[in-house]
N, C-alpha and C positions, 0 to 999 in steps of 0.2 A: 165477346159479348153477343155477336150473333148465333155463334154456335148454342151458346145458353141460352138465350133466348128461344133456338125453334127448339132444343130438346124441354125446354117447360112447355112449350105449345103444345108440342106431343103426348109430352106425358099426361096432359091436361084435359085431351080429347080420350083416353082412357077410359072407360065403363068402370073396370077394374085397377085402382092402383098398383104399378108395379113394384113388387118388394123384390130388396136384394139379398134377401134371408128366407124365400122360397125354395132353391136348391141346397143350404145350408140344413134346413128345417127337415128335408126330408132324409140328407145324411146322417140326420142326428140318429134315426132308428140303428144305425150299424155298430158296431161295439165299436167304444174306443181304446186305440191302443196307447197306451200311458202306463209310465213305469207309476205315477206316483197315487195311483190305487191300489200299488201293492201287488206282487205276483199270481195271484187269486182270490179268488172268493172266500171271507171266513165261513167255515164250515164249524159251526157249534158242537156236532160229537165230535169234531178231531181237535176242539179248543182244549189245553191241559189248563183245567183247574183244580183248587183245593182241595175238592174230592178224589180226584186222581191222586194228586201227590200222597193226599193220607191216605190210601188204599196202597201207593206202592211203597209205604213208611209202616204199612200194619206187616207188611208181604216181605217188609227187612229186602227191598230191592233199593239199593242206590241212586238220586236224581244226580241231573247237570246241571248246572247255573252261568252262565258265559255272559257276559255284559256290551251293549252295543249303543251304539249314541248317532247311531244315523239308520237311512233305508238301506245303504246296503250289507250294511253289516248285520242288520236286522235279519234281509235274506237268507244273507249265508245261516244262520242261528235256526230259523226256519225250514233248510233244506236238509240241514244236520238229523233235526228231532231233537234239539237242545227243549228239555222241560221248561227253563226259567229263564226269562229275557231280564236283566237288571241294567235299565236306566238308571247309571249311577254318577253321581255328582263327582266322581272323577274324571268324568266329561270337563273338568274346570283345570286339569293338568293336562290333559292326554289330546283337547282336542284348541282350547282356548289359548294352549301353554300356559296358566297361570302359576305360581310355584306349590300353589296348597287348590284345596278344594273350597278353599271359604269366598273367594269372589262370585262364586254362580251363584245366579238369582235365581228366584222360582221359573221367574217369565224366560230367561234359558232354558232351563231345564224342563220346561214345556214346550220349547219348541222343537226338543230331541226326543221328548215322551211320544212326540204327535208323529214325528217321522217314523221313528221305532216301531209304534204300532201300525201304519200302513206297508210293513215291511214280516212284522211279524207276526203272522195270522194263527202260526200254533201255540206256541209259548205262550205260559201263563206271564204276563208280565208286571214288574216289578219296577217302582220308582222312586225315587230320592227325593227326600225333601230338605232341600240344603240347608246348609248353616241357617239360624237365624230367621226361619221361615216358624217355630214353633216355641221358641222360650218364652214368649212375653207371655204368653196365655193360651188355654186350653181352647176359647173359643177360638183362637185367632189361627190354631192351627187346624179345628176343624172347617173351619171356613175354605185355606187353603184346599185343605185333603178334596172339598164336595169340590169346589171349583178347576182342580185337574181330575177328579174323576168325569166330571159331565164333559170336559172339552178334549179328553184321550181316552176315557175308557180303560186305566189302568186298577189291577185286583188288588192291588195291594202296595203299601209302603215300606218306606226301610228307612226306621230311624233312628239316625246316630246324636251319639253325645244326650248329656240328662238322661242317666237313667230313671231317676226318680220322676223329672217329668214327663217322659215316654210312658209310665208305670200310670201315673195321675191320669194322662189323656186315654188309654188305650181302655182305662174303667171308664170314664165319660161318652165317650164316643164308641160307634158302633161300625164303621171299618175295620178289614182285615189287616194285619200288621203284620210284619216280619224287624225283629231289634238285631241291631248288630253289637256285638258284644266281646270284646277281645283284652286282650293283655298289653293293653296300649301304655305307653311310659309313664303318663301322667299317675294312671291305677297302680300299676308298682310303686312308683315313689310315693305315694299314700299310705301303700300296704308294709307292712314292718317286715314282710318275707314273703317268699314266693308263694309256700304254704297258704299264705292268707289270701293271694292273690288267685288263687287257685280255688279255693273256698269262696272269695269273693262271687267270682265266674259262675260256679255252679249254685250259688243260691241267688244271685241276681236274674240268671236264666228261669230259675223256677217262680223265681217273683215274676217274670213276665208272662212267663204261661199263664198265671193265674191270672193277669192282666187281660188275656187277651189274645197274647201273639200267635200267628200259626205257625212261626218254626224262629229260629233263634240263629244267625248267622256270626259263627265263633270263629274270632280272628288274629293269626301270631300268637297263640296259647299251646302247652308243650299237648303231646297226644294222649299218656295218660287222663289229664285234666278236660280234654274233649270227650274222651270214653267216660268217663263218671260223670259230664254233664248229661249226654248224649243218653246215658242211660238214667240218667234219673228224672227225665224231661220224656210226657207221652207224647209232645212233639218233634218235629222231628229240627233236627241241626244239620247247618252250611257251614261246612269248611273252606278256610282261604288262610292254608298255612298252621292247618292245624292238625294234621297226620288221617292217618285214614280211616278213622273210627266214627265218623259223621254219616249222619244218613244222606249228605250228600255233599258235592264241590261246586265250590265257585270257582273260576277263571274269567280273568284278563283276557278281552280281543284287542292284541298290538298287531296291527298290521305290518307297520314300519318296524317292527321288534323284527319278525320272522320275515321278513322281505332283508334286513342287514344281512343277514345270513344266506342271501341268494344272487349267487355273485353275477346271475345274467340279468337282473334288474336295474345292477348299478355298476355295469359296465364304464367304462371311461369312452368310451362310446355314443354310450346312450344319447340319444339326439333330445333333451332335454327343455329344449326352447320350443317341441313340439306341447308342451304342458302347457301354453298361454294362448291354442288354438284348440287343443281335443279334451272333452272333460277327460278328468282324473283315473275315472273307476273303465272307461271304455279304455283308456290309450292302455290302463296294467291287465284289462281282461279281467276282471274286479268281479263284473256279475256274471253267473253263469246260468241265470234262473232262462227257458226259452222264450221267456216273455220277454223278456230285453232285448233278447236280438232283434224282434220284431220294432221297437223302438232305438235302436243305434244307429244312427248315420250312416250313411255308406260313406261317405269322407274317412271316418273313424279309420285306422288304420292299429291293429293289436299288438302292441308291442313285449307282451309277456303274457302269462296264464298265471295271475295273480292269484285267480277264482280257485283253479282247481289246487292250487298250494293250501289258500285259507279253509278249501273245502277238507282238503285231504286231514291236517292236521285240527279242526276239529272233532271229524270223525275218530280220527285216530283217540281222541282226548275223552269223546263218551264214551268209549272203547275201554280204555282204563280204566276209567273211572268205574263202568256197569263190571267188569271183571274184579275191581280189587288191585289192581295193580300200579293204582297211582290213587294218593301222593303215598311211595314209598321214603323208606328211610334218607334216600338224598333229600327229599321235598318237605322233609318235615325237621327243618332247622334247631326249633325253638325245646330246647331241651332239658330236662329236670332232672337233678343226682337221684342217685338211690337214695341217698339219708332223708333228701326232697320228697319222695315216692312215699316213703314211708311214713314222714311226718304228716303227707296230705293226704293218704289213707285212716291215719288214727282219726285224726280231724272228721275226716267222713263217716266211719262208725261210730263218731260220738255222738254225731247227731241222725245217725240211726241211718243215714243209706249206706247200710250194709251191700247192697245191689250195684251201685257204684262204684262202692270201692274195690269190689269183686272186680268189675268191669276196669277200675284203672288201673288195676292190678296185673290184668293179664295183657291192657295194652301197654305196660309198662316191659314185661317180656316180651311180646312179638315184637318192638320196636328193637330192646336187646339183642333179640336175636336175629333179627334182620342184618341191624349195623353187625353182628361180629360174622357173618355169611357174606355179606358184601366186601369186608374189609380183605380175606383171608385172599392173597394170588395164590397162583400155582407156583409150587416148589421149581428153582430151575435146579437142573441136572449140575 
């Protein structure tokens, strides 16, 4: 009591009040180092938008699309020169564990739109509006859409399931859109043959162009039926399992996918109980951006080069992909007979894209002749 007491007397005799946010106040001018402003500064001519993509879609050059659901996976997609960052509501199996994607909420899937984007300053990016966030009504989706654009600033949505209502809203509303649109079980078992499911694809795709959409992301459909959407669409198409005739690809970021496969990560060793004192991404060497060194503990101690693994095989994956060399014939599962080929060729010239079926014609032989070149060993002696 007496101590407080003479330190109020003192402070009391003061002209000037003493503040303990004088030295604070004047630190405040020095830059601060914090990972969660993001690696740098966004720089607007190096942002990829719209207009890039369609300039490299007139130019018949290839994008990338890799998908990330936090900051640092953001960076890595970032340091790559990955075009398209996709916030995708598979963030509900891959990060939540849920078994499907239908439990994530919006208010999730906002809170990994928000990270994503202080990670990802180039990428044009892209975000999911989950299950049940747009059925009930056009207004209520647009409502949604303004309200994650003003609180993350993302270009554009991706939206699955209701074609018909995707098609409704994308005429009402005046956001950018990308539909995802593929050869999902439910569509075949509606459709009376693949034929139709195939015809389905390619005039669904064009009903959304007219809708609205800037590019059309076609999924688990064989390659021919990619090439005759692809080409009958002045937008351009995302592949993800659907052969290499898209104007561009998507990819899965599994970390834990390619870390199983690296046997000095998961040593019987590994000192493992260090995970409940070091974060996650410092103990694998996760970021490799130099702005995070600057913010790492010196406790941290690096138990792997996580970073330059994720880094490397990125790279490698825009690498393919800007070449043509991926998804070759192993990557492209989903497959149509000739008798198939040909029944969903006539289909297409009946209704006059002749242009297409050109086109799914001859991805119908590169894909032939790929498989019988891959198949063939060498003779042994």
């Amino acid at each position: 009591m007496l101590v407080a007491r003479t330190l109020k007397k003192s402070l009391s005799s003061v002209s000037k009040p003493f503040s303990l946010h004088t030295h604070l106040k004047w630190l405040s001018n020095l830059p601060e180092n914090t990972v969660y402003g993001g690696p740098k500064p966004q720089n607007p001519n190096q942002r990829v938008t719209l207009n890039h993509l369609r300039q490299k879609h007139r130019r018949g050059e290839p994008f990338t699309m890799v998908t990330a659901y936090d900051y640092p996976s953001a960076v890595h997609l970032d340091l790559a020169g990955i075009d398209i960052c996709l916030v995708g509501d598979s963030a509900s199996m891959v990060v939540h564990g849920h078994d499907t994607t239908l439990p994530i909420s919006l208010e999730e899937m906002l809170v990994h739109c928000r990270a994503v984007a202080r990670g990802a300053k180039r990428p044009l990016l892209v975000g999911d509006l989950p299950f049940g966030t747009y059925e009930s009504s056009s207004n209520q989706v647009l409502m949604n859409s303004a309200h994650e654009t003003e609180a993350i600033v993302l270009h554009s949505f991706n939206y699955e399931q209701a074609v018909d209502a995707a098609v409704r809203i994308l005429k009402e509303g005046t956001m950018d859109a990308i539909k995802l649109e593929g050869g999902s079980p439910s569509r075949i078992t509606a459709a009376k043959s693949i034929v139709e499911a195939g015809i389905a694809v390619v005039e669904t795709a064009m009903a959304l162009q007219e809708a609205g959409c800037f590019a059309v992301v076609l999924e688990c459909v064989p390659a021919p039926v990619a090439a005759a959407t692809t080409s009958a669409l002045r937008i351009p198409t995302i592949g993800i399992g659907a052969g290499p005739f898209c104007s561009g690809q998507l990819a899965f970021l599994f970390f834990l996918e390619k870390l199983h496969s690296t046997d000095q990560f998961f040593d019987t060793n590994f000192p493992f109980n260090i995970l409940q004192v070091l974060v996650y991404h410092d103990l694998l060497g996760m970021m490799q951006h130099p702005h995070h060194a600057k913010v790492t503990p010196k406790f941290c101690k690096r138990y792997g080069q996580v970073g330059e693994v994720i880094n490397k095989a990125l790279l490698e994956y825009k690498e393919e992909v800007t070449n043509g060399s991926f998804p070759g014939p192993a990557h492209s599962p989903y497959k149509i007979c000739s008798a198939e080929v040909d029944g969903f060729l006539n289909e297409l010239q009946k209704l006059g894209l002749d242009k297409a079926a050109s086109a799914a014609a001859e991805a119908a032989e590169k894909i032939e002749t790929s498989e019988s070149l891959e198949g063939k060993s060498p003779k042994s002696d």
